[in-house]
C-alpha positions as CSV (number, residue, x, y, z in Angstrom):
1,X,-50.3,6.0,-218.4
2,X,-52.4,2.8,-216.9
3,X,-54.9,3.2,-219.3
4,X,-52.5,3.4,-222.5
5,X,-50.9,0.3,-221.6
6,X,-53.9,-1.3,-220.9
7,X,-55.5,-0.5,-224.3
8,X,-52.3,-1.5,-226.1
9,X,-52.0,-4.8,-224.1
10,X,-55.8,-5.4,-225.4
11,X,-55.1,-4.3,-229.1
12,X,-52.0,-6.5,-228.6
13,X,-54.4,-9.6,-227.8
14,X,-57.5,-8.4,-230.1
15,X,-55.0,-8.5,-232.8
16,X,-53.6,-12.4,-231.8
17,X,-57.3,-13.6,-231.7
18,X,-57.5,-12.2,-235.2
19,X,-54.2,-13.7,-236.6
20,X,-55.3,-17.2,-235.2
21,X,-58.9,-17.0,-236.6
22,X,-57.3,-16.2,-240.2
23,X,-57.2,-20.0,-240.9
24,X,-54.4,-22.5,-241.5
25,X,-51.1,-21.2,-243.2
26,X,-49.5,-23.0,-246.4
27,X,-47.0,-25.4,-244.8
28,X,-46.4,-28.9,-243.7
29,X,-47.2,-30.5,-239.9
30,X,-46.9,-33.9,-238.8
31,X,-49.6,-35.6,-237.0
32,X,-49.8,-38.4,-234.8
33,X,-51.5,-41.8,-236.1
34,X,-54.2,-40.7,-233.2
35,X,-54.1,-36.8,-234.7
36,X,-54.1,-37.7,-238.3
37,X,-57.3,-40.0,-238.0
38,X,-59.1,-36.9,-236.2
39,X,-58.2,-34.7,-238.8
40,X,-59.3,-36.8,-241.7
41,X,-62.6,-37.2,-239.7
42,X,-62.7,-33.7,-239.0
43,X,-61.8,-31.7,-242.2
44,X,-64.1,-31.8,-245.7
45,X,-60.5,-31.7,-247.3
46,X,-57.6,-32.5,-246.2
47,X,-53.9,-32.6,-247.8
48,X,-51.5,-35.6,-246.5
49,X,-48.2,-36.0,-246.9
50,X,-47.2,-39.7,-246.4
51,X,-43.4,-40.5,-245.7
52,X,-41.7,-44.4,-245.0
53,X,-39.0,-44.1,-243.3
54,X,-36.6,-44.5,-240.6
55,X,-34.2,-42.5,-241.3
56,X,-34.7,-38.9,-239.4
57,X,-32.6,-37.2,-242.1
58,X,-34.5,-38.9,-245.0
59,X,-37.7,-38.0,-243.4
60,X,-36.8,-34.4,-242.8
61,X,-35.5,-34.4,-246.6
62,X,-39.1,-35.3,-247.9
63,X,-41.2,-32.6,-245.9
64,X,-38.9,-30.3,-246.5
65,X,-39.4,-30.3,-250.3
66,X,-43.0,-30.4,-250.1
67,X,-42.7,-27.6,-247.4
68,X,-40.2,-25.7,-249.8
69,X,-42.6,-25.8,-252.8
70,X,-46.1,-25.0,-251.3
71,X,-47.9,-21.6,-251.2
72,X,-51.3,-22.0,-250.8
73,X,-52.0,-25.3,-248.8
74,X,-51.9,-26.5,-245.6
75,X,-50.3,-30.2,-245.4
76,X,-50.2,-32.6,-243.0
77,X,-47.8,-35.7,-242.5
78,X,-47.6,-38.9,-241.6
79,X,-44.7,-41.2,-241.4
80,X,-45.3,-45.0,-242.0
81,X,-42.8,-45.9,-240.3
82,X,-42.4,-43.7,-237.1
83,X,-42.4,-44.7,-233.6
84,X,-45.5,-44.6,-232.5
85,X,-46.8,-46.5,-236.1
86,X,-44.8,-49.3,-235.5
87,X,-45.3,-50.0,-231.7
88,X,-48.8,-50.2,-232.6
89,X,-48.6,-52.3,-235.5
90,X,-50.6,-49.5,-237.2
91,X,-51.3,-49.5,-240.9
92,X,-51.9,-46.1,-243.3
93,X,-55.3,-47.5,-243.7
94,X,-56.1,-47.7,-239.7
95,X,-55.8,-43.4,-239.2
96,X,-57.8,-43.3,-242.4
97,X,-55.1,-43.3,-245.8
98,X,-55.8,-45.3,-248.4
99,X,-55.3,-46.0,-252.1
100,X,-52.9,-47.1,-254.8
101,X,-49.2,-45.4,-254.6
102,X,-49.8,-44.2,-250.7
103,X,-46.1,-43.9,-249.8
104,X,-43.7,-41.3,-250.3
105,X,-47.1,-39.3,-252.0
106,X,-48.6,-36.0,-251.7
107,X,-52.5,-36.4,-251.6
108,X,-55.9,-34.4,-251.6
109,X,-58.5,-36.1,-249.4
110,X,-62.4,-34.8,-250.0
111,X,-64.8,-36.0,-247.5
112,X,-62.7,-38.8,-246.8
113,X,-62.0,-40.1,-250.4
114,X,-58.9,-39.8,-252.2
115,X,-59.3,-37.3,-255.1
116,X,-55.7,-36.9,-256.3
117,X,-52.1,-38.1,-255.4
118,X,-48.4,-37.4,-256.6
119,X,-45.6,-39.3,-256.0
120,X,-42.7,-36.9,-253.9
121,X,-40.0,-39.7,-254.2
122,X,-37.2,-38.6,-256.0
123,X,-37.0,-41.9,-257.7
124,X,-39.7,-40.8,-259.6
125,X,-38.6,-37.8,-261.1
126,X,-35.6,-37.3,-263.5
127,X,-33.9,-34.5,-261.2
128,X,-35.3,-32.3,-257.9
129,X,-36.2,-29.9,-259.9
130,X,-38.8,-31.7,-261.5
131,X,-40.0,-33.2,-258.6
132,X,-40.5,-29.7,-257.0
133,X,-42.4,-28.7,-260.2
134,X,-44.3,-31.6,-259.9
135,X,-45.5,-30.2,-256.1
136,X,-45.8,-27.0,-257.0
137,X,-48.6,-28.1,-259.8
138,X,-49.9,-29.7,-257.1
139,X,-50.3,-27.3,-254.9
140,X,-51.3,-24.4,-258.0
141,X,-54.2,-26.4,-258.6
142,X,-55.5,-25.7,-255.3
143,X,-55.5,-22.0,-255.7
């Protein structure tokens, strides 16, 4: 009985390390100012969310429609305005975000140069739909 549970308990584990090796999932993360700058270092592409706000329930609104709308990338976000932005009298520019249009956007980063952006404010856009047809273009072209 010792030995079935110890082969399960390695297929269990065997099959984990596989899982994490399969890559990033489509979805939406937010980074640090410090974790952010890494990434865009680290990655030949990279897809940022940038959000400007204060308001927790604003900011939550804004990932969650890019979150909602993406299949096949793997976002990550960065608000302007949070905490640790602020205290440290950070710019978008100083982790490594840059270009015209940078706030409330949804942008594709190759080798550290801005290839394409879309606007994700809703001011934008004539309703939410079209805003999350908008992202899901986006994120089609990508496929």
């Amino acid at each position: 009985m010792k030995n079935n549970k110890s082969f399960l308990f390695g297929g269990v584990i065997s099959f984990s390390l596989l899982l994490t090796g399969c890559g990033e999932s489509a979805g939406v993360e937010s980074l640090s100012p410090q974790e952010m700058e890494g990434y865009l270092e680290e990655n030949e592409e990279a897809f940022v969310l940038t959000t400007q706000t204060e308001d927790e329930e604003e900011h939550q609104e804004a990932v969650n429609i890019v979150d909602e709308n993406i299949d096949n990338i793997s976002v990550k976000e960065i608000n302007a305005q949070s905490e640790q932005m602020l205290d440290n009298d950070l710019l978008l520019e100083d982790v490594g975000i840059d270009g015209p249009s940078v706030f409330n956007s949804l942008s594709y980063y190759e080798n550290g140069d801005l290839e394409e952006r879309i606007s994700v404010s809703e001011v934008d856009y004539d309703s939410e739909d079209a805003l999350a047809s908008e992202i899901q273009n986006f994120d089609r072209s990508f496929e």
